[in-house]
C-alpha positions as CSV (number, residue, x, y, z in Angstrom):
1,X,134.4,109.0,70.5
2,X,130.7,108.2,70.3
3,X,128.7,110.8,72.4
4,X,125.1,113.0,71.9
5,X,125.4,116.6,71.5
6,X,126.6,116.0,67.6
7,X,126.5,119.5,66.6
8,X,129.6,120.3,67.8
9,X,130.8,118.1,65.0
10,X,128.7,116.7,62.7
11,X,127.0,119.8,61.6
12,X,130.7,120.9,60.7
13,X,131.2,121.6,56.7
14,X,134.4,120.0,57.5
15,X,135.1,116.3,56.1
16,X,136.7,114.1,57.4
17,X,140.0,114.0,54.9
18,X,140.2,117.4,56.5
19,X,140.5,116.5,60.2
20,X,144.0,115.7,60.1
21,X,147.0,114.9,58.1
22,X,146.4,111.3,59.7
23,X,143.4,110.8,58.5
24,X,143.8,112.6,55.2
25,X,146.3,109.8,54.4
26,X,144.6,107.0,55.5
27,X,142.5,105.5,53.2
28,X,139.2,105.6,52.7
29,X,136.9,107.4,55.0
30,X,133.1,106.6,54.2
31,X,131.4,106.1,57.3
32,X,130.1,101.9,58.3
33,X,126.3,101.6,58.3
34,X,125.1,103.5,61.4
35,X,122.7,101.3,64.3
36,X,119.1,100.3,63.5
37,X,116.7,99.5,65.7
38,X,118.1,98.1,69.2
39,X,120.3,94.9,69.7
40,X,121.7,92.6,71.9
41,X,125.5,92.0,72.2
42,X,128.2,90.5,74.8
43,X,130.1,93.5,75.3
44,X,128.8,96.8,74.0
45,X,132.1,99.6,73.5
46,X,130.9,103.2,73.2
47,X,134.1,104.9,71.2
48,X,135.8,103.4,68.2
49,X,139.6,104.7,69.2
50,X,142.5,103.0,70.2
51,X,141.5,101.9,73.6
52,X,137.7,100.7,72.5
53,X,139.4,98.8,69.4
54,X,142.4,97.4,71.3
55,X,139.6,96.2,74.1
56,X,137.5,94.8,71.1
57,X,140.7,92.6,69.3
58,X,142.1,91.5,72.9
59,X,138.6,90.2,73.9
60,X,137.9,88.6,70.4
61,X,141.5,86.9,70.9
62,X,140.8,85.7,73.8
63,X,136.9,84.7,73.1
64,X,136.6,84.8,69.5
65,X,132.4,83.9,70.0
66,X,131.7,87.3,71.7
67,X,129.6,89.3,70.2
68,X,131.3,92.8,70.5
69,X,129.6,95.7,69.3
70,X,131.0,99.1,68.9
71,X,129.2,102.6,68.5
72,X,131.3,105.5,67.4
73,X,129.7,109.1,66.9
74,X,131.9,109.7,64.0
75,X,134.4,107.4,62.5
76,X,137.1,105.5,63.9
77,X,140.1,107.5,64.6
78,X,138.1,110.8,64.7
79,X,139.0,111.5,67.6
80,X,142.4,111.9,69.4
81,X,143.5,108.7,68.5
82,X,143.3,110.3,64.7
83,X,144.6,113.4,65.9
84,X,147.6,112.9,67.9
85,X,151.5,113.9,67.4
86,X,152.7,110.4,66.3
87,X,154.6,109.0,69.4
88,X,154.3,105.9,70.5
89,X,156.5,105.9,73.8
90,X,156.6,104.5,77.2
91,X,156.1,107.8,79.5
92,X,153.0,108.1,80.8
93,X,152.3,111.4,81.8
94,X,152.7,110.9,85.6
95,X,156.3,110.8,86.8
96,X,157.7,108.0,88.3
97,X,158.3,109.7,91.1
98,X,154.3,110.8,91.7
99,X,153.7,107.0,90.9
100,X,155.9,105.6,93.6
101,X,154.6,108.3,96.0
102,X,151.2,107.2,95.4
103,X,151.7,103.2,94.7
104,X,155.2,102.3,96.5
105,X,158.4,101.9,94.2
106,X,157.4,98.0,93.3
107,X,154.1,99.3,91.7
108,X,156.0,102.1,89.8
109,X,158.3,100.0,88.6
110,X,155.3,97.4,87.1
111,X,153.4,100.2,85.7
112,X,156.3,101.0,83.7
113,X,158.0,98.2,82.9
114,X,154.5,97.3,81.6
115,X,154.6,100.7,79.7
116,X,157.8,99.2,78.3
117,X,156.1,96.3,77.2
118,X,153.3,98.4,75.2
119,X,155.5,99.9,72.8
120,X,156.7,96.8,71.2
121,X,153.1,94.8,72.1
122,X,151.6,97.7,69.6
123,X,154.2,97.0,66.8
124,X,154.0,93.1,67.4
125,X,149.6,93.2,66.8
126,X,149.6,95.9,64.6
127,X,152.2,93.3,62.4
128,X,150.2,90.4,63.1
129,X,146.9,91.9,62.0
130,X,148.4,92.8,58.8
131,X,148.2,96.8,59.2
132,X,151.5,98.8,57.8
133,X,151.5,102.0,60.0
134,X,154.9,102.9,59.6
135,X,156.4,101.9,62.9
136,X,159.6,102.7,63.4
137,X,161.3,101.6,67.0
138,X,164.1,104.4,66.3
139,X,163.6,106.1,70.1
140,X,163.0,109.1,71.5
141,X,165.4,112.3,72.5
142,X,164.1,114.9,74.7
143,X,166.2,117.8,75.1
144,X,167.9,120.7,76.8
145,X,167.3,123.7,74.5
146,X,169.5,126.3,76.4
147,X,171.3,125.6,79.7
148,X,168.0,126.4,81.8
149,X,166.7,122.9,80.4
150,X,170.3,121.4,81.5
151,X,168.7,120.5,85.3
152,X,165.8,118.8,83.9
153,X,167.2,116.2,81.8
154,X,169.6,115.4,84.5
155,X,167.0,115.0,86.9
156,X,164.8,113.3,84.5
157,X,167.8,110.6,84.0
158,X,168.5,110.4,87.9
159,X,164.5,109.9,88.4
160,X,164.4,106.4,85.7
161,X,168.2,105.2,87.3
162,X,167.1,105.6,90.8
163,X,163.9,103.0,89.7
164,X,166.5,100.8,88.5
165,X,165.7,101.7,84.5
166,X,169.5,103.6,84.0
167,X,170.4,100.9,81.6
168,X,167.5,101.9,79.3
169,X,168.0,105.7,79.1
170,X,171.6,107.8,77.5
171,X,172.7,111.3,78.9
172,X,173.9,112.6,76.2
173,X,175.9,115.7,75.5
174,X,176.3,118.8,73.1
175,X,178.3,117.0,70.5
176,X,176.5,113.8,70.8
177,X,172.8,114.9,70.8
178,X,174.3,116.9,67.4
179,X,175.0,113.6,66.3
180,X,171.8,112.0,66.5
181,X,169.9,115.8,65.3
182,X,170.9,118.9,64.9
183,X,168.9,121.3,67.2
184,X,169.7,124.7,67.3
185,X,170.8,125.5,71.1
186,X,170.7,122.2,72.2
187,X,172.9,121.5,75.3
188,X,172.6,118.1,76.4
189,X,169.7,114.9,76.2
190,X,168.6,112.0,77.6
191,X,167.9,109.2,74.9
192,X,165.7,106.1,75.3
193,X,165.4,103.3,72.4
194,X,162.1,102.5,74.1
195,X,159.9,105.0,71.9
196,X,158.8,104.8,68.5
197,X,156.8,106.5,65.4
198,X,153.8,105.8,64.3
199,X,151.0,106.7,61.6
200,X,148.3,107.3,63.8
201,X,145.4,106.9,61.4
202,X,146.4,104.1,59.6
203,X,146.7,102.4,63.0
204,X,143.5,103.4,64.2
205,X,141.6,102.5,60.8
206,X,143.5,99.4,60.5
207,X,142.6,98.3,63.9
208,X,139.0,98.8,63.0
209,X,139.3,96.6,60.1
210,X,140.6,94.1,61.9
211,X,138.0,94.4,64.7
212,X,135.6,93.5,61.9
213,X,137.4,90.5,60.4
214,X,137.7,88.7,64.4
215,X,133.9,89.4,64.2
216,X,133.2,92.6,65.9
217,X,130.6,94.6,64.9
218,X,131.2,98.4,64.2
219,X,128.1,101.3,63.6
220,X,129.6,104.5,62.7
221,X,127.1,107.8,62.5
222,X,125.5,106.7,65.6
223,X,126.0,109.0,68.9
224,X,125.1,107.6,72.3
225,X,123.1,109.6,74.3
226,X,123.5,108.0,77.6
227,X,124.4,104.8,79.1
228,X,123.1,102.0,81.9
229,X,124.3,99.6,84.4
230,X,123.6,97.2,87.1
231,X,121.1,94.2,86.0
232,X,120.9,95.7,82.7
233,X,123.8,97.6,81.1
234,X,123.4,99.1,78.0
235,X,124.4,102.2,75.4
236,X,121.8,104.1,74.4
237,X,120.9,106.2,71.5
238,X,118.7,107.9,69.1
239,X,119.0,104.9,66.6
240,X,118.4,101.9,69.3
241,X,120.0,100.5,72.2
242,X,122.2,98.1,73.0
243,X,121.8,95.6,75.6
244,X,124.9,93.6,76.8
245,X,126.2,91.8,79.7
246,X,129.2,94.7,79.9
247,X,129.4,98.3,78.3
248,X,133.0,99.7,78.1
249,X,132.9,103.4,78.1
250,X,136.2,104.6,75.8
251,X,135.8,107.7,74.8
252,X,138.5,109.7,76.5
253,X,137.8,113.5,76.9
254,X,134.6,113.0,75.4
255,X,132.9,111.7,78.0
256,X,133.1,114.5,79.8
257,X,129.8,115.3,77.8
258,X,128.0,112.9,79.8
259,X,126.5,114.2,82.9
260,X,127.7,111.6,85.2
261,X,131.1,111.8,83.7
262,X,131.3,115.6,82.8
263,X,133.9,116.5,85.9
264,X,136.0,112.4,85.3
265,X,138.7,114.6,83.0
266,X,139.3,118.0,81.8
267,X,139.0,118.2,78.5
268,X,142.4,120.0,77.2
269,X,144.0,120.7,73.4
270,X,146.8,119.8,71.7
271,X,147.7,121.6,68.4
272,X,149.9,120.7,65.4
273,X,151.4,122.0,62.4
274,X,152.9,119.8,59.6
275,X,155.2,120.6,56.7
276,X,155.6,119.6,53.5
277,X,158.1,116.4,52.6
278,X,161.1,118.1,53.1
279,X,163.6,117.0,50.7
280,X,166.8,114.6,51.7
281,X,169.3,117.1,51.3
282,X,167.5,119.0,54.0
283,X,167.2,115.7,56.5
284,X,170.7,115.3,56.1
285,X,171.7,118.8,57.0
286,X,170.4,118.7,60.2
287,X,171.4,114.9,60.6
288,X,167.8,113.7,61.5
289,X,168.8,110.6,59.3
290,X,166.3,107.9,61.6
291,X,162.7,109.3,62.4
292,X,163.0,110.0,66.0
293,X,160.8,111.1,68.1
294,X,162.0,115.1,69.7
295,X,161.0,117.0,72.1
296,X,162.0,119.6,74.7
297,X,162.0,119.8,78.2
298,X,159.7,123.4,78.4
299,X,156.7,123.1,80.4
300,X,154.5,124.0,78.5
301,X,154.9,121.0,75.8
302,X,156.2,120.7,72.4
303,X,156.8,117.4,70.4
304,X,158.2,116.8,67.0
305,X,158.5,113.5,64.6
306,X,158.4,112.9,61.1
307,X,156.4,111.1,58.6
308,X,157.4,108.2,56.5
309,X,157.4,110.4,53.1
310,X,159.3,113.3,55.2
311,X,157.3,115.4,56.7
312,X,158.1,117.3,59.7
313,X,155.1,117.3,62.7
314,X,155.7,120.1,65.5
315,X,153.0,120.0,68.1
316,X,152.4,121.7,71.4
317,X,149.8,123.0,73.8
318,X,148.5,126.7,74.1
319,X,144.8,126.6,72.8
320,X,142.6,128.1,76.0
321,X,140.3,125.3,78.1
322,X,137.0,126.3,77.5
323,X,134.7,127.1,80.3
324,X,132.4,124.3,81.6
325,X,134.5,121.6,79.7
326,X,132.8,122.5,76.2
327,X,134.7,120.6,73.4
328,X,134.8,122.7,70.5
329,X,135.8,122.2,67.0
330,X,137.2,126.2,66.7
331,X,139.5,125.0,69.5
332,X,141.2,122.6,67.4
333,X,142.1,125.3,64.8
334,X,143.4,128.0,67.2
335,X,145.0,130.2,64.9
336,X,147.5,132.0,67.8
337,X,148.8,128.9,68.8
338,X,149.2,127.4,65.0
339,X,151.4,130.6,64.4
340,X,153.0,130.1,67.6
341,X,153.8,126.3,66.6
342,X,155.9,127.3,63.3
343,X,157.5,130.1,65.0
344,X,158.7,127.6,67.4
345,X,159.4,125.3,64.4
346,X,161.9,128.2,62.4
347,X,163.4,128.5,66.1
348,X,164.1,124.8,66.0
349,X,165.9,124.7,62.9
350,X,167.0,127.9,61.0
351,X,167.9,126.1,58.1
352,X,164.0,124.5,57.6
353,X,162.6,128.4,58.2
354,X,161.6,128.3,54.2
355,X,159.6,125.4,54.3
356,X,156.3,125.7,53.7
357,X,153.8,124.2,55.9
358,X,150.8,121.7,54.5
359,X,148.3,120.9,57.6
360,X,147.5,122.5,60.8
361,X,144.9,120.5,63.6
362,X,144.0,120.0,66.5
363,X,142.3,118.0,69.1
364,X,141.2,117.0,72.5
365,X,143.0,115.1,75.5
366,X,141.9,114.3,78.8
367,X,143.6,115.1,81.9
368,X,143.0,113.3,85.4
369,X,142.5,115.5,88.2
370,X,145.8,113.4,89.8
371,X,147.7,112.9,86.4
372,X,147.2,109.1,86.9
373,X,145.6,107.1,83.9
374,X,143.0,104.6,84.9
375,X,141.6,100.8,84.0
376,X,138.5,99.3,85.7
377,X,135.4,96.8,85.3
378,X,132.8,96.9,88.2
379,X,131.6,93.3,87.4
380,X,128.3,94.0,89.8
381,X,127.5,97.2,87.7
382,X,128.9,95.7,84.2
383,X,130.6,99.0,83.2
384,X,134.4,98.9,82.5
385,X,136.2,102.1,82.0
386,X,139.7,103.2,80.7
387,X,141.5,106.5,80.2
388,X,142.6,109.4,81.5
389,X,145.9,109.4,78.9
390,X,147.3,113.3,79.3
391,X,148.6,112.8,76.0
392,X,149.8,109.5,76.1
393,X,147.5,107.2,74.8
394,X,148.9,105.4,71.5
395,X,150.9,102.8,73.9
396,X,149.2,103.3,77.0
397,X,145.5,102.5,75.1
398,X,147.5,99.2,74.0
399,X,147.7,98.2,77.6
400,X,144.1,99.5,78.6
401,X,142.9,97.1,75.8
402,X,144.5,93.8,77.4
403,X,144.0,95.2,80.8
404,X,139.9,95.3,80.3
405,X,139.6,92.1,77.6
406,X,141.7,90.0,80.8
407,X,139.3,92.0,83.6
408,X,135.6,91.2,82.0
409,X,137.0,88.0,80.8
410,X,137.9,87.1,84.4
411,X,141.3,86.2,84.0
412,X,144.0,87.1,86.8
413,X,147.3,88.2,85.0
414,X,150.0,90.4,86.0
415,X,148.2,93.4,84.1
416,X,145.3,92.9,86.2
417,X,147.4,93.2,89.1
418,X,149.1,97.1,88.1
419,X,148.5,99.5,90.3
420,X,146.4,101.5,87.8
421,X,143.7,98.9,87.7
422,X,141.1,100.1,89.9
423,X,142.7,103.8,90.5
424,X,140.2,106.3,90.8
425,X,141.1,109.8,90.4
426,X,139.3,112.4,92.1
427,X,136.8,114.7,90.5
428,X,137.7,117.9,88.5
429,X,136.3,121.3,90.5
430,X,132.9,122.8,89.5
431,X,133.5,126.0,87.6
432,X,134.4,128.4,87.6
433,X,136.8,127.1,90.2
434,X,138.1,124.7,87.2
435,X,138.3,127.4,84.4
436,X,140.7,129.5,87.0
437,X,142.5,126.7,87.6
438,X,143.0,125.8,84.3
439,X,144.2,129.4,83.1
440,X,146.3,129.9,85.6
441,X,148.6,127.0,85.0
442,X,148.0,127.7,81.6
443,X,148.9,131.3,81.5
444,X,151.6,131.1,84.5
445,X,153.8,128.4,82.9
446,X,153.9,129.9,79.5
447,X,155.5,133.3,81.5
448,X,158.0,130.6,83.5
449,X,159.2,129.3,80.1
450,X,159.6,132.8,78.7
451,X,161.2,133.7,82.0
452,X,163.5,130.9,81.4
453,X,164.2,131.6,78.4
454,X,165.3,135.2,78.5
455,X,167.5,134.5,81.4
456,X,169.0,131.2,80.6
457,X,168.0,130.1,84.6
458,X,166.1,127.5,85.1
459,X,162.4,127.5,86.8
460,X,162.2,127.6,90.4
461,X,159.3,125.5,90.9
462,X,157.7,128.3,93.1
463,X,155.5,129.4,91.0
464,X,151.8,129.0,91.8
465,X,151.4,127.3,88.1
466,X,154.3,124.9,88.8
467,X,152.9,124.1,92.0
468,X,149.6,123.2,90.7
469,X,150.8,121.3,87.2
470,X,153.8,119.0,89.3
471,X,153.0,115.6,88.2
């Protein structure tokens, strides 16, 4: 996240210890020297997250003389990649089915077979470079909290065996789900070993420092204003520019606040609210003995998964889209939806209702107008381009990475040949066709879950909301 407009954060009294738990626990913060005077580099990346530092190691791996040059607003990992819920999983946010209906069931199948493949590829290099994050490959269970939830695990199940991935993925009943956690109301599950934990910021600042020891050049502090291609591409700010045979533009949701990118995403929040280490006794009582990853199968998101040192994360959406696409730092602290976040917590688990709760955050994700993520590199312009995560982005920012370093390096692989290389989504409304929009699905599927809820029936799908969120 390296963008202009830096009073929406920079002029914040908040530090940077206090922007998540994540990054409150990961090490030092003090910024890297910011950019002085204008440069030349290889490949210049504007955003030091997970997709522009997996782009920078995969290109140093695979050219260790490039001169690769970062430029992050803030510091690495301030963004969502320092903000996010923990999960590193192989679900991208479009359904298999919308990616078969859009790329044929061979190119569904490669896109997430590849997805597969990221989970482990991110525990493999973050090993190799020497960075402890606390992964922990114990899976993920999402379940059927009431017997309205009951259709969509089954249908979520049917959806990865009819792809041929049933071998990968456990139905999983009352007793049994009881066995792995105990969830109060939980009726059945569907279980996949392909999904694992991670600690976000020390993965992100780890990845950094590793940048820097291949050779890669970081400058922290140092907001890009705008940015240039064809014959001579280049990221410009108020401190220099850089010149370079190829910009990568990685900065997720935020570069929605450059003009020509402003309607590329919509810019949406995730909130989260953290515990304090709750004690062993505790753990054990509701059997959540391995730290898998939890979440339900309500529309309107929620996701839970626990620390190394025993903390509890619950996270879920419900903080309003702002009008025009303006990324605000109130957003990210929207007090309703906090509240809203440890009700749903105490609902979760009766027994954990006393304990006390350490952090509450949030931050920004960025949604494709078609739910389908995105890697490119125009070659004649010398702009490459990855993101559109929903949500997803700890594994799928893994893949982005090796996608573009094998793309601007010119290699043909089987990455370069997914279905998602080259996808272009189409544009986001003007507004305030794109504020309704957003509102409406937001408001209408929070009153189908509460629907659900009260009557223990399932959603119909007929609902305007449901119509316009299937993905």
């Amino acid at each position: 996240m390296a963008l202009a407009q830096t009073s929406r954060v920079s002029d914040s009294p908040r530090r940077y210890q206090d922007v998540s738990y994540w990054l409150s626990s990961a090490g030092p913060l003090a910024p890297r020297p910011p950019l002085d005077g204008s440069i030349r580099a290889d490949v210049a990346i504007l955003g030091a997250g997970f997709t522009g530092l997996w782009t920078a190691i995969e290109l140093l791996r695979r050219e260790p003389g490039l001169k690769v040059v970062i430029l992050e607003r803030e510091i690495a990992g301030f963004g969502a990649s320092g903000r996010n819920g923990g999960w590193c999983t192989a679900d991208l946010n479009a359904s298999l089915t919308l990616l078969t209906r859009r790329f044929g069931a061979a190119g569904a199948r490669a896109v997430q077979q590849a997805m597969y493949g990221a989970v482990d590829e991110v525990g493999r290099a973050a090993a190799e470079e020497g960075i402890d994050a606390d992964f922990d490959k114990a899976g993920v269970l999402m379940l059927a909290r009431g017997r309205h939830q009951v259709p969509a695990v089954e249908a979520a199940y049917r959806e990865y065996a009819e792809a041929g991935f049933g071998d990968r993925y456990q139905l999983l009943d009352q007793a049994a789900c009881a066995e792995r956690v105990a969830v109060d109301r939980a009726e059945a599950g569907l279980y996949s070993a392909d999904g694992a934990v991670v600690h976000p910021g020390k993965l992100v600042r780890g990845l950094a420092e590793a940048v820097e020891r291949r050779g890669g050049i970081i400058h922290e502090k140092t907001a890009v204003t705008r940015y240039t291609t064809g014959a001579r591409p280049s990221l410009v700010t108020d401190r220099g520019t850089v010149s370079a045979d190829v910009v990568v533009l990685a900065g997720e949701a935020y570069l929605t606040e450059l003009p020509p990118l402003h309607r590329r995403l919509l810019p949406i929040y995730s909130l989260i609210v953290m515990t304090e280490p709750v004690s062993d006794s505790q753990l054990a009582e509701i059997g959540w003995r391995r730290r898998l990853c939890l979440a339900s199968m309500r529309l309107t998101i929620d996701y839970l998964s626990r620390t190394q040192d025993g903390r509890i994360l619950f996270g879920g959406r419900g903080a309003p889209y702002n009008f025009g696409s303006a990324i605000k730092p109130q957003t990210e602290r929207h007090a309703p939806t906090h509240a809203m976040l440890r009700s749903m917590f105490a609902d979760w688990f009766p027994s954990l209702a006393s304990v006390p709760f350490s952090h509450a955050w949030g931050g920004v994700l960025g949604m494709p107008r078609d739910w389908i993520p995105s890697f490119s590199y125009d070659r004649g312009q010398g702009v490459a381009i990855a993101g559109g995560y929903t949500g997803h982005g700890v594994a799928t920012s893994n893949l982005a990475g090796r996608v573009l370093a094998d793309l601007i390096t010119g290699r043909r692989t089987e990455l370069t040949e997914l279905p998602l290389v080259g996808h272009r989504s189409p544009t986001w409304e003007p507004e305030p066709i794109r504020w309704l929009g957003a509102r409406i699905v937001q408001t209408g599927l929070a009153r189908v879950d509460g629907r659900a809820e009260r009557s223990d029936r399932p959603p119909t799908g007929r609902s305007l909301a449901e119509r316009l969120s299937r993905h």
